[in-house]
Residue, then its C-alpha position, 0 to 999 in steps of 0.5 A: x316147745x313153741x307155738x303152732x303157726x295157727x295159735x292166737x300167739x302167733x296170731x297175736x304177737x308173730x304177725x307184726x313181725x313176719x306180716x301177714x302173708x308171711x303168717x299165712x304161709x306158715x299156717x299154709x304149711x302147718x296144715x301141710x305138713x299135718x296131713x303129710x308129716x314126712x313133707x310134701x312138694x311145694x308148688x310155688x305158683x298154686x301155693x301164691x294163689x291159694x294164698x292170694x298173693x297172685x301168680x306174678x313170679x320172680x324174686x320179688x313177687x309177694x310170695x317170693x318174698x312171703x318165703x324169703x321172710x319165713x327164712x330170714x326169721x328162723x321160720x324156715x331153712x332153705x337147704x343146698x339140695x333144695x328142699x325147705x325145713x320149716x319150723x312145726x313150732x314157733x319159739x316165743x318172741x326175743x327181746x329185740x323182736x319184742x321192740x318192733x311190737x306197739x307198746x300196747x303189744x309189749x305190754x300184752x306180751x309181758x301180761x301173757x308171759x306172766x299168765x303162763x309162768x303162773x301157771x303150774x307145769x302139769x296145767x301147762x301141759x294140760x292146756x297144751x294137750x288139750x288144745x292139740x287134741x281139739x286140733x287133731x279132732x277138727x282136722x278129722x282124727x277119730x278119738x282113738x287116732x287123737x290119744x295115740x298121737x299125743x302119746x307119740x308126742x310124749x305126752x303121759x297116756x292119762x293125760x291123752x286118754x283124758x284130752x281126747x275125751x275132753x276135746x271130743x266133748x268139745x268138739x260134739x259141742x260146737x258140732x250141735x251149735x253149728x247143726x242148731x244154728x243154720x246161719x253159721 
């Protein structure tokens, strides 16, 4: 359960909590651990620059403090034998993150809560797996790659065979606007 560090949730309500670099590196991380599920090794300076937040090293540097963020906010655990565990999801905002956010923010939050508990669960799960199965299509998988992974993720087969085919349908779509419109 929770968000992909690359939904609009995050984008939308997460940012203003763990700031922008912060949300970046999460999402830097995402996509890591997308191609190599098992982990990876972090190289701190080339991470910071491909993030843009400079090769100046030491505990204050912004990307110091960028990680030092994802672990004061749950994003992330530093361990003793100095490996770091990051969340694949983030979980929905608490009440008291709730209270750092605008109040136009709030209010769109209430607004999204009230828009997904309308929703029935098995089209909650729908979305859902649709959405990962876009994802999976625009990282490269194939469609048959796609299925199988949503039924490693337990989701119902029926429901991966048809989220392939949807997102598959989708993603040839946005291929031909893309093909059709040279300036993209």
């Amino acid at each position: 359960m929770g968000h992909d560090p690359r939904s609009a949730y995050v984008e939308r309500f997460w940012l203003g909590i763990l700031g922008p670099s912060t949300t970046w590196l999460v999402r830097y991380m995402a996509n890591r651990l997308d191609a190599t599920p098992e982990g990876f090794d972090l190289d701190l300076a080339g991470t910071a620059a491909a993030l843009g937040l400079g090769a100046r090293g030491g505990r204050h540097s912004p990307f110091m403090r960028a990680l030092s963020r994802c672990c004061q906010f749950d994003v992330a655990e530093a361990r003793p034998d100095g490996t770091l565990a990051v969340r694949r999801k983030l979980p929905p905002l608490s009440r008291r993150q709730l209270l750092r956010l605008s109040p136009e923010l709030v209010a769109a939050h209430q607004a999204w809560q009230e828009t997904e508990l309308a929703l029935p669960a098995h089209e909650q799960q729908r979305r859902r797996s649709r959405r990962l199965a876009l994802s999976l299509l625009e990282l490269g998988e194939d469609v048959e790659a796609t299925e199988h992974q949503l039924q490693r993720w337990s989701f119902h087969p029926t429901l991966c065979r048809e989220s392939a085919a949807w997102a598959a349908e989708r993603h040839a779509q946005a291929r031909e606007a893309a093909d059709a419109d040279p300036a993209a």
